[in-house]
Structures are given as structure tokens and as C-alpha cells.
Backbone bond lengths (Angstrom), bond angles and torsions (degrees), N, CA, C in turn:
res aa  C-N    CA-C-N  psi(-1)  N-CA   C-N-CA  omega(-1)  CA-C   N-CA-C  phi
1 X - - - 1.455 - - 1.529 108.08 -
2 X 1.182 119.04 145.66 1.399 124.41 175.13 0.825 150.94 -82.25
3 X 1.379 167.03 123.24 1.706 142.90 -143.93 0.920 87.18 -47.57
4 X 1.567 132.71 -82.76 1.567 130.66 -156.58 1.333 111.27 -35.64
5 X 1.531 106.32 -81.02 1.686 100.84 178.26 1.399 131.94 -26.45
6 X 1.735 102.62 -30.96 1.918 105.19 172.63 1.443 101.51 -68.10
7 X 1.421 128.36 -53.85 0.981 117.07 -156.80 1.626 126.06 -66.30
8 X 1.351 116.15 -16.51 1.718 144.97 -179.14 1.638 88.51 -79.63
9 X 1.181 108.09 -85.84 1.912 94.85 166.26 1.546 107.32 -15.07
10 X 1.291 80.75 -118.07 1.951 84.70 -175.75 1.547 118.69 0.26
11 X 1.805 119.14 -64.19 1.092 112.89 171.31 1.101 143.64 -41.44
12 X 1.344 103.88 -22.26 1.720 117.86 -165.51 1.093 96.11 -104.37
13 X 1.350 144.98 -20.69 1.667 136.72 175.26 1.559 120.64 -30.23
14 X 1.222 149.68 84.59 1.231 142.40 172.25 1.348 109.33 -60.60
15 X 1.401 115.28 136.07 1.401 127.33 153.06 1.705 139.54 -132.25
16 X 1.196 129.52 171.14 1.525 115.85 172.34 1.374 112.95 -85.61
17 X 1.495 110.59 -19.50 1.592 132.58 -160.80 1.695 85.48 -76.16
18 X 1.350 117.39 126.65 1.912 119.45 163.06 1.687 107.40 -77.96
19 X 1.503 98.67 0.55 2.184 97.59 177.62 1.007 92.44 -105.34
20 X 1.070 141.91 2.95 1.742 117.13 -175.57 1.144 82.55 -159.82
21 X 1.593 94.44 149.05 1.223 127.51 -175.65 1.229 137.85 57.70
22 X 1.481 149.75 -177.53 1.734 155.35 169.16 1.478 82.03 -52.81
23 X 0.919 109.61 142.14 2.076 130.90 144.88 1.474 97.35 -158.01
24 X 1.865 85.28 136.79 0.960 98.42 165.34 1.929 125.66 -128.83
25 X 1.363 116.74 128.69 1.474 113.87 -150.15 1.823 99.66 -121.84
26 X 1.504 89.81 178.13 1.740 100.89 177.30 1.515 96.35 -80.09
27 X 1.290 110.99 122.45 1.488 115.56 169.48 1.632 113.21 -62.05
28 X 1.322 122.40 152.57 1.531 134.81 -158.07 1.620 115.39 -102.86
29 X 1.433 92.97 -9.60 1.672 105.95 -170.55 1.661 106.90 -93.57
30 X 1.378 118.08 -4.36 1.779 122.11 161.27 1.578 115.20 -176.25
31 X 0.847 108.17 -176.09 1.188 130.17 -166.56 1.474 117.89 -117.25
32 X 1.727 134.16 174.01 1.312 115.81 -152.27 1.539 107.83 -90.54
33 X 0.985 96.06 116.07 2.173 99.56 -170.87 1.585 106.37 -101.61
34 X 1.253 142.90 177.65 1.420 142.41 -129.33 2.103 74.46 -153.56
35 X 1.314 98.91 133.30 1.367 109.76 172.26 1.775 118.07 -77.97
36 X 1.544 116.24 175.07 1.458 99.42 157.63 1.469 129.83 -52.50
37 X 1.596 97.48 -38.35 1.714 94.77 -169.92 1.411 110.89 -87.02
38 X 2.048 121.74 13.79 0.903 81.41 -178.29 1.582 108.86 128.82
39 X 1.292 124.38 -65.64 1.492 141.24 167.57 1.515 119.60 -35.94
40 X 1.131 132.65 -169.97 1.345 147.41 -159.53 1.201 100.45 -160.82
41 X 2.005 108.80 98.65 1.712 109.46 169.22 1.366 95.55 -102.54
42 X 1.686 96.60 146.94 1.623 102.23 -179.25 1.843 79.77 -120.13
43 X 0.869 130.29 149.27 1.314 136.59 -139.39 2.019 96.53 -130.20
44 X 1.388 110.99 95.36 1.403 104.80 167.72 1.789 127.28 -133.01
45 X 1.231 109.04 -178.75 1.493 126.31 -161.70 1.320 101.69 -113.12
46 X 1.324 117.81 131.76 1.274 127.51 142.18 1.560 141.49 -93.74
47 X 1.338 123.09 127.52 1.436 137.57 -169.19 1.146 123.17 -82.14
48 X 1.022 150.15 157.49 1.671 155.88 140.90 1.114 124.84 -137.78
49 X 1.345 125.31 93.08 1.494 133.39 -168.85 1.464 115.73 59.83
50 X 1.371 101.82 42.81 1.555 92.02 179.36 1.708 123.16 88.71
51 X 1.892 108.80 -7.26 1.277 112.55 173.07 1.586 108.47 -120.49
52 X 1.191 107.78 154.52 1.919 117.10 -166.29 1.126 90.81 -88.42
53 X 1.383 125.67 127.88 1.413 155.90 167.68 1.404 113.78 -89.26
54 X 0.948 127.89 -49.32 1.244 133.42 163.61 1.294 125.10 134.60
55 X 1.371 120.26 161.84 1.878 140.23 -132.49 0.978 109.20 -88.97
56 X 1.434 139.46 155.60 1.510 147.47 159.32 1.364 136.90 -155.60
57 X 1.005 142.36 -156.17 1.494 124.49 -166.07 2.170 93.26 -138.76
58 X 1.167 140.20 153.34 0.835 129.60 -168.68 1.657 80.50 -131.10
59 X 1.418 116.79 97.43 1.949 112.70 -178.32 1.313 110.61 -97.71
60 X 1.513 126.63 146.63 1.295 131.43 -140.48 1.482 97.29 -153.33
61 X 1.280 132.73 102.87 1.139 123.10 167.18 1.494 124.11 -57.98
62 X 1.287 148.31 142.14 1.366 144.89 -163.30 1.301 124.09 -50.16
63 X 1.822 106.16 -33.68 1.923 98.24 164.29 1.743 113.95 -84.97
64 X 1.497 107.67 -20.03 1.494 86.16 156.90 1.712 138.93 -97.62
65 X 1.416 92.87 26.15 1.370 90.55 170.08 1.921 84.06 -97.64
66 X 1.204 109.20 -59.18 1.358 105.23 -170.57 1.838 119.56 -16.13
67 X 1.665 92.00 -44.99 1.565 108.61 -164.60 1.450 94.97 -71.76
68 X 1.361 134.78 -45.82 1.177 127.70 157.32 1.315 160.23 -22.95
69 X 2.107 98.90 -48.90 1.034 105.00 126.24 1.198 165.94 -18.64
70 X 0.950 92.74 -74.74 1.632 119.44 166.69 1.654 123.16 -45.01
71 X 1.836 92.34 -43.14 1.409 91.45 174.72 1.764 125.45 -80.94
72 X 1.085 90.02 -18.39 1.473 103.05 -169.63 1.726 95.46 -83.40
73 X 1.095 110.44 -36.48 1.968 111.43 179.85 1.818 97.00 -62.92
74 X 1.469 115.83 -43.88 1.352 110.94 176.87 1.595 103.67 -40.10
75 X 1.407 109.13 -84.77 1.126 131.70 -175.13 1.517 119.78 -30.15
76 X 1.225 130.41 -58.10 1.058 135.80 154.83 1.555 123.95 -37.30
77 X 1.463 107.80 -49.32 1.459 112.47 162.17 1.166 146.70 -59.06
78 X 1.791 100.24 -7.13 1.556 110.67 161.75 1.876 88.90 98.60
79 X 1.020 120.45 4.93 1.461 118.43 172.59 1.397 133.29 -69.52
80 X 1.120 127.22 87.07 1.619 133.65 -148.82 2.029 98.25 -81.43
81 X 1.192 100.39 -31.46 1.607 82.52 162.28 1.649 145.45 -73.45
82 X 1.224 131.19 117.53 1.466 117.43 -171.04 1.169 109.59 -89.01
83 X 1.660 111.45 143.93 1.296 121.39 -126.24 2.195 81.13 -88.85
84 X 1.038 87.03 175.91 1.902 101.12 -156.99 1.710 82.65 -98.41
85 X 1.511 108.67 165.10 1.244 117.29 -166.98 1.786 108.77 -93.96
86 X 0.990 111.85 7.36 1.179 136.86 157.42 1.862 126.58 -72.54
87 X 1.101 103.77 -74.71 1.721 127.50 129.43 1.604 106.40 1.89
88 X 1.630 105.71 -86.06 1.372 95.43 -168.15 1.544 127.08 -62.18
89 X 1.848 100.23 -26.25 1.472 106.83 -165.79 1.174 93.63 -63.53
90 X 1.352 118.09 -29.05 2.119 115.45 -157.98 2.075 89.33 -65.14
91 X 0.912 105.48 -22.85 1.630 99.08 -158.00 1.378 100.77 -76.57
């Protein structure tokens, strides 16, 4: 494997830990604001070992925030099934 290739590894490691590893979180500097055209930015940060890499907007057109919803109301609800791809389109 190659330096490079280690380092793309490494990068891509997800964790819950904010010291180790990629995390990626709701950025602290706003809240979810509506674009010009329209969209839904939910506004987040990226991590690397505990240092901010830097910011971005996660934009969501209105049925996929909807679909989003939905999943996260599953989830929250203690619903151990993920919802079928059928499922989301209805949302």
C-alpha cells in the first residue's frame, strides 16, 4: 500500500470519538437556513483527529429533507427496521 493510499484510509476512518478519527458534526456557527433557490442547508464541520478541517452546507431539496425526516422519526422511534426504498420515495 502506498503512503497515499494510507493516508485516504486513515482519512476515511469514522468515529464517535471527536480525537480520533474523521467526524463529521452540525456546525455551531448557524442553524438550518433555506438557500436562494430554495433548498434546506443544514450547516456542518468536518474533523480530523480532533482538528476542524473545514465547513460546509449539507443542501437538501424539500422532498429530501422530507425523506429524511422520516428516517430519523423511524429511528428515534425505536424502529429497528430501515425503511425500504419504496418508503422513502412515499415521503
Amino acid at each position: 500500500m502506498t503512503v497515499t493510499q494510507q493516508r485516504r484510509r486513515r482519512a476515511t476512518r469514522m468515529t464517535a470519538n471527536p480525537s480520533q478519527g474523521v467526524r463529521i458534526d452540525r456546525a455551531t456557527n448557524g442553524g438550518l437556513r433555506r438557500t436562494e433557490a430554495g433548498r434546506i442547508a443544514l450547516p456542518l464541520s468536518v474533523g480530523n483527529n480532533g482538528h476542524l478541517i473545514g465547513e460546509g452546507d449539507l443542501v437538501m431539496t424539500h422532498d429530501e429533507a422530507v425523506a429524511l425526516h422520516g428516517e430519523l422519526g423511524r429511528l428515534l422511534a425505536g424502529s429497528l427496521t430501515p425503511a425500504t426504498d419504496a418508503e422513502v420515495s412515499e415521503a
